[in-house]
C-alpha positions in Angstrom: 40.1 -3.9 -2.0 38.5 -2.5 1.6 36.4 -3.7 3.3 35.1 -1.2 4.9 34.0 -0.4 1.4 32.0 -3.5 0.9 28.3 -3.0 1.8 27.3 -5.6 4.1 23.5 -5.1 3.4 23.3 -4.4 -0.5 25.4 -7.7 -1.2 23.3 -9.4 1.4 19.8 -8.1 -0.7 21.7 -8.9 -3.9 22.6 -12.4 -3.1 18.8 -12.9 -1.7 17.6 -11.8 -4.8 20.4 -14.5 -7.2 19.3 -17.0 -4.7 14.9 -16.1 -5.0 15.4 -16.1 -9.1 17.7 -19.2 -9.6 16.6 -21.4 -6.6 12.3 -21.3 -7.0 10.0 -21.2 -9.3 9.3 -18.2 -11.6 6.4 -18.9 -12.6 3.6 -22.1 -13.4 2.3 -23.8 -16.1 -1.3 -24.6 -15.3 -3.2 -26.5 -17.2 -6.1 -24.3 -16.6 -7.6 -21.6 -14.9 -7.8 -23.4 -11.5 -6.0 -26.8 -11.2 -2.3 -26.5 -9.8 0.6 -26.1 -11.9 3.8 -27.4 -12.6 6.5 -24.6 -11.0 9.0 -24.0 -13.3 12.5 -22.2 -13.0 13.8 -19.1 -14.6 16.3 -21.2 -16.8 13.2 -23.4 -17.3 10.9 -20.8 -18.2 12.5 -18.6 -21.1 14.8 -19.4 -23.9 18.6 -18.1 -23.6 18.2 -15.3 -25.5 15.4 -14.0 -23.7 16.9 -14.6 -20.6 20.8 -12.9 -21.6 19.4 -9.6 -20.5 18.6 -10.0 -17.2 21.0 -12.2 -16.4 23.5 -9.4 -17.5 21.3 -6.7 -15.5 21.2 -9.2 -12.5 25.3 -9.5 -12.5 25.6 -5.5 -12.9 23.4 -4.9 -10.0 24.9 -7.4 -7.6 28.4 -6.4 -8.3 27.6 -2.4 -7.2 25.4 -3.4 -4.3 28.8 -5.1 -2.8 30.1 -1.4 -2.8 29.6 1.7 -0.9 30.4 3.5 -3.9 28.6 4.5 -7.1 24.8 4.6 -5.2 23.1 6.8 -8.0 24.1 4.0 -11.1 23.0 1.8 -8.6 19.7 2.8 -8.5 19.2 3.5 -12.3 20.7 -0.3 -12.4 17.9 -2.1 -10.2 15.3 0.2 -11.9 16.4 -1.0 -14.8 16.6 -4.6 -13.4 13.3 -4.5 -12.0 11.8 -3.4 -15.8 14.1 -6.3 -17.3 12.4 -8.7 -15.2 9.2 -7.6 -15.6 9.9 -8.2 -19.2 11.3 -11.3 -18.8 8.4 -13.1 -17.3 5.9 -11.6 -19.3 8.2 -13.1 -22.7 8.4 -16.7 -21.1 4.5 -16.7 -20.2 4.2 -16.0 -24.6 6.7 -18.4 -25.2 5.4 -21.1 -22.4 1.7 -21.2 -24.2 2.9 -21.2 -28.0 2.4 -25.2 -27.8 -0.1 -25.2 -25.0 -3.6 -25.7 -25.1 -6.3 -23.0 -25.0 -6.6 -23.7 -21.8 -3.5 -23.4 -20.1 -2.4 -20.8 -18.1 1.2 -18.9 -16.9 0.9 -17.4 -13.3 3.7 -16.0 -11.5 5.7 -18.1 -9.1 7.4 -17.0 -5.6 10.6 -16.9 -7.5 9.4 -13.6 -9.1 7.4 -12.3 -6.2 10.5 -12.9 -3.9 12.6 -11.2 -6.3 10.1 -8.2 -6.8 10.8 -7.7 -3.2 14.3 -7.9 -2.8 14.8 -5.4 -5.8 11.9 -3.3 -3.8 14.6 -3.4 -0.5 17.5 -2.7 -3.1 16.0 0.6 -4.2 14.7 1.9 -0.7 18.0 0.6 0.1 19.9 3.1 -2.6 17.6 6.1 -1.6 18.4 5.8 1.8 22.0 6.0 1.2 21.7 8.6 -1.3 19.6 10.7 1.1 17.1 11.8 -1.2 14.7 15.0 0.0 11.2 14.2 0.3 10.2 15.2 -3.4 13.0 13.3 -5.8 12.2 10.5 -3.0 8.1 11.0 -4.8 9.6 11.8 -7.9 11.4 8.3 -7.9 8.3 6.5 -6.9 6.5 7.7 -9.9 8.7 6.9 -12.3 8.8 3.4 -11.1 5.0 3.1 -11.2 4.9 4.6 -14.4 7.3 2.4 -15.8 5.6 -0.9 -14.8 2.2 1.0 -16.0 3.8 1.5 -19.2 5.4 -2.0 -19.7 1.9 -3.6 -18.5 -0.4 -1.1 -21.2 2.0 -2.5 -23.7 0.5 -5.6 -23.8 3.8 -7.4 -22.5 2.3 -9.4 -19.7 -1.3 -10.4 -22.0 -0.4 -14.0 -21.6 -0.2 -14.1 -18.1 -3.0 -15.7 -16.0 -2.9 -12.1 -13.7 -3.9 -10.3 -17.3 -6.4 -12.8 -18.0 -7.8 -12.4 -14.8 -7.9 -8.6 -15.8 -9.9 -8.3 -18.7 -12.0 -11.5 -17.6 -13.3 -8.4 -14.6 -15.0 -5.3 -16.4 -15.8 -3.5 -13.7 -12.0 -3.5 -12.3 -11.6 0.2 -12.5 -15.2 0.6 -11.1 -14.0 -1.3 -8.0 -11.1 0.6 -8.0 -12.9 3.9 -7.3 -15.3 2.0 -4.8 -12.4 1.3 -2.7 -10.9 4.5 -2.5 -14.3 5.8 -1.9 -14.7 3.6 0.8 -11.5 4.1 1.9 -11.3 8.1 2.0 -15.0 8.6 2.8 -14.2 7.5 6.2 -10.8 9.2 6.8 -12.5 12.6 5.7 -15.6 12.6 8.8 -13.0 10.8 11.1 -10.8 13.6 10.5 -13.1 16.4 10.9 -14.1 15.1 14.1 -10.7 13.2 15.4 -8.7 16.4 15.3 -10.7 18.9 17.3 -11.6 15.8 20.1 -7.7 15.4 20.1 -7.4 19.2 20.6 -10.0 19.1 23.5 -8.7 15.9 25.0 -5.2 17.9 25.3 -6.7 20.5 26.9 -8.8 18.7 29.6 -7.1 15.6 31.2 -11.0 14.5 32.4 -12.5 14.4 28.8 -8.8 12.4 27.3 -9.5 9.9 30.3 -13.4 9.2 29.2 -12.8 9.1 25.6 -9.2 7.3 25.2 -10.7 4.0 27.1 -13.6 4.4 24.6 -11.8 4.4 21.0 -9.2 1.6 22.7 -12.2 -0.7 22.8 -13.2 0.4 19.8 -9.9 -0.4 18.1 -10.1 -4.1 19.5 -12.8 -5.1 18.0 -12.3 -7.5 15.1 -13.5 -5.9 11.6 -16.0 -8.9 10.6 -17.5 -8.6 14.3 -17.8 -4.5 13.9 -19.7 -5.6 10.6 -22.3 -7.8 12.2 -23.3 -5.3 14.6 -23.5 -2.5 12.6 -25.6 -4.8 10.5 -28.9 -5.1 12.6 -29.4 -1.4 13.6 -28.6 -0.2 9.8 -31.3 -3.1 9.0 -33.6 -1.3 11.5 -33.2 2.2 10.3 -33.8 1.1 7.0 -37.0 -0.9 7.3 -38.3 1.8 9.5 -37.5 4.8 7.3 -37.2 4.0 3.4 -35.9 7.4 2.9 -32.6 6.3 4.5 -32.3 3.2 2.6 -32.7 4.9 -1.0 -30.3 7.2 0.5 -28.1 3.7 0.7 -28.2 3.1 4.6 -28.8 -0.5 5.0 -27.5 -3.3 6.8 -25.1 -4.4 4.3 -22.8 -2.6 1.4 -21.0 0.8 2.1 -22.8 2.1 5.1 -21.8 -0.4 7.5 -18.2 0.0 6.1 -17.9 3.2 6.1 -18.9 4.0 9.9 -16.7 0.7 11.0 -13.7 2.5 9.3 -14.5 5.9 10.9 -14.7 4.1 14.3 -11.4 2.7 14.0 -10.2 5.7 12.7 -10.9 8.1 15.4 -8.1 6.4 17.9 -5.0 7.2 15.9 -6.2 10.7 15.0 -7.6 11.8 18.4 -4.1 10.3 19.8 -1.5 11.8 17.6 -3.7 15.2 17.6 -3.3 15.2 21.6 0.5 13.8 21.4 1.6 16.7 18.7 -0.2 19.6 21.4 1.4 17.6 24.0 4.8 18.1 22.4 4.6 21.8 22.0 7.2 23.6 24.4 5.5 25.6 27.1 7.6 28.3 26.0 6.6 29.0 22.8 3.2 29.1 23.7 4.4 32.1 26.2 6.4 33.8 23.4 2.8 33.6 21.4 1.1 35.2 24.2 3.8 37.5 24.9 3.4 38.8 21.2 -0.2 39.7 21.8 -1.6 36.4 20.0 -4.7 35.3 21.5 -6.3 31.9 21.9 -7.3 31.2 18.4 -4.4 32.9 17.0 -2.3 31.1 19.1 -3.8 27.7 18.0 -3.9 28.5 14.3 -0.4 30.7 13.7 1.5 28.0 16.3 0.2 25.4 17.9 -1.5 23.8 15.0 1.9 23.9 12.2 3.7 22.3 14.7 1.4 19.9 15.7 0.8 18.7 12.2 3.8 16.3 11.4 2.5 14.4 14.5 -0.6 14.3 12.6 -0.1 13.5 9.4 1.5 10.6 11.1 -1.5 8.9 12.8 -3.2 10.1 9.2 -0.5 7.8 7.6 -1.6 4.9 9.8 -5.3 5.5 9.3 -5.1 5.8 5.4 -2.8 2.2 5.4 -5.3 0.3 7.3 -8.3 1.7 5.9 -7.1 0.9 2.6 -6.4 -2.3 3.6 -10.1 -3.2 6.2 -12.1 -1.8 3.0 -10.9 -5.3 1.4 -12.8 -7.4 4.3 -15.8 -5.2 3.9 -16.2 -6.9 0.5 -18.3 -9.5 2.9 -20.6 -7.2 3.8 -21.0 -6.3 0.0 -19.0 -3.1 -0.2 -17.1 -3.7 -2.5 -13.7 -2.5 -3.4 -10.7 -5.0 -4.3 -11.8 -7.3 -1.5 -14.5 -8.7 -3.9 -12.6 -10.4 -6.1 -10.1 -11.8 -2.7 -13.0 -13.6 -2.0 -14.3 -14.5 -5.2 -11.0 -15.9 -5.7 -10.8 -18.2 -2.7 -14.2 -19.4 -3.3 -13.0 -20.6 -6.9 -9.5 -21.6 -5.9 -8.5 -18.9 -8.7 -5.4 -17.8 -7.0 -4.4 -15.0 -9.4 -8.5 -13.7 -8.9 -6.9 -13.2 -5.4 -4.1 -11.7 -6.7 -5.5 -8.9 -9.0 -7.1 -7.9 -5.6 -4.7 -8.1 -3.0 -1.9 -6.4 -5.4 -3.7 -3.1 -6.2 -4.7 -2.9 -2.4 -1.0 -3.0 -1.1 0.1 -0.7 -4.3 -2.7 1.4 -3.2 -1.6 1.6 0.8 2.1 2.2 0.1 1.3 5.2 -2.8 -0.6 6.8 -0.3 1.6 5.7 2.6 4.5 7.5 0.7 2.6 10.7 -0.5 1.8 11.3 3.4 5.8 10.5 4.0 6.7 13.5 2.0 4.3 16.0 3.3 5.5 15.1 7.3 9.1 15.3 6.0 8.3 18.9 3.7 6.5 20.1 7.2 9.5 19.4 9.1 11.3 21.6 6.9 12.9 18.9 4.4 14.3 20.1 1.3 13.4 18.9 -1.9 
């Protein structure tokens, strides 16, 4: 054997993963839906013959993630891993509460989390290595999702506390579309205005050093503190003209949100608009001029494709925290998955906490890799 065949980071994720799964808890048995648990380990938590499967899965994948070779059965192995596992816990939370009480309740331990992530690093681990254009790359992402949305409509994971939580909340899906609306109605106005103040603050050095100073103390202000003071004038508008507040412009729920999240949005648009025109070679602007382009052909036929990728980065860093401030503006009564965070701190209901701090990152890294493949598909990446 070679070493220089051995791969030093897929054998280190593969061990991490063995030692997350075997050395902490998989999951708790709680008596019910609030006092603490008793942490229990994977041997601890599912009978042998449950368990034979992804043990065998677990001893496949770590044995090709020592090697450089054999990358695509790789990744078809830790997909297949992560649905085994998935499995896996959802059979020892029916098999933990056959002789429980009513009461009781399975939630998922940092031994499952722990090795959620570490299979998450094995596959981005695999693509990278495999080299896979932008749209296989978005393909692969689906079929993951889809997966784990398939296993979870099955019914597999009903006896978890998590699923409990679920169907305990009937307006999930209602909150659901409240934070995307939240989340997107800002991007959309911070977008029509961000991108043409970036194009003007490229083209006049006095306006970029008024307005950069501006959005930079903008940005530094702490969400919850950008809520209170939008709070009083919002209160103000709405007392002194009712039209506004049937038109829901108040001092608390989505109004306040909303133009906190355009305000912080406006920095990483306006910058990453002026940095992509900055980057444009001199040249090609002359060769657009030399080819009888004027101004506004210039900006729309050159300037602006290959300003874009630059773009849809700081678009990628707005949609990420957006989707992840619209949680905190659950305080101010906006909604979104942020309501039931709280909710669940204020009844020590940690998997309440979870069903809304899950969806929020799932949410932020879907649209995080959609944005991914339309920079890489503008630079000219293959699919």
């Amino acid at each position: 054997m070679k070493f220089s065949n051995l791969d030093k980071v897929g054998g280190t994720l593969g061990f991490a993963l063995l030692l997350s799964l075997l050395a902490l808890p998989f999951v708790s048995l709680q008596p019910n839906r609030i006092m603490p648990g008793q942490g229990l380990g994977l041997l601890e938590a599912a009978g042998l013959h449950t368990l034979i499967p992804l043990l065998m899965m677990l001893v496949l994948t770590n044995l090709l993630s020592l090697f450089k070779t054999a990358i695509r059965i790789r990744l078809v192995l830790i997909f297949l891993t992560l649905m085994t596992l998935m499995y896996t816990v959802g059979a020892s939370g029916t098999q933990l509460l056959s002789d429980a009480s009513p009461l009781a309740r399975v939630s998922l331990n940092g031994g499952f989390w722990l090795a959620v992530f570490w299979l998450a690093l094995l596959l981005t681990d695999a693509a990278i290595k495999l080299a896979l254009p932008p749209l296989p790359r978005l393909a692969l992402v689906a079929v993951i999702v889809t997966g784990v949305m398939a296993l979870l409509a099955s019914g597999h994971w009903n006896d978890l506390s998590l699923l409990r939580e679920y169907r305990n909340q009937t307006d999930f899906w209602h909150q659901a579309v409240r934070h995307l609306q939240l989340s997107l109605g800002s991007i959309i106005p911070a977008v029509l205005v961000g991108i043409p103040l970036g194009v003007r603050c490229h083209r006049s050095a006095r306006l970029k050093a008024m307005v950069f100073p501006v959005l930079n103390v903008l940005q530094t202000i702490p969400s919850l503190a950008m809520f209170g003071l939008l709070m009083i004038p919002l209160s103000l508008l709405a007392t002194g003209y009712p039209l506004l507040a049937e038109l829901g412009i108040r001092g608390i729920g989505a109004a306040p949100a909303v133009i906190a999240l355009f305000f912080y949005s406006l920095l990483p648009i306006v910058s990453n608009t002026a940095l992509g025109f900055d980057k444009i070679d001199a040249r090609v602007r002359e060769a657009a001029t030399g080819m009888g382009m004027n101004a506004r052909q210039r900006l729309w036929q050159v300037e602006f494709p290959l300003a874009t990728p630059v773009i849809l980065t700081g678009l990628r860093v707005v949609v990420t925290m957006n989707i992840g401030l619209v949680a905190v503006a659950a305080l101010v009564g906006g909604g979104g998955f942020g309501t039931y965070i709280f909710q669940g701190l204020g009844q020590t209901a940690t998997d309440l906490v979870i069903l809304g701090a899950v969806p929020t990152l799932v949410l932020a890294f879907l649209f995080a890799i959609v944005i991914d493949t339309l920079i890489a598909l503008q630079k000219g990446g293959k699919a």
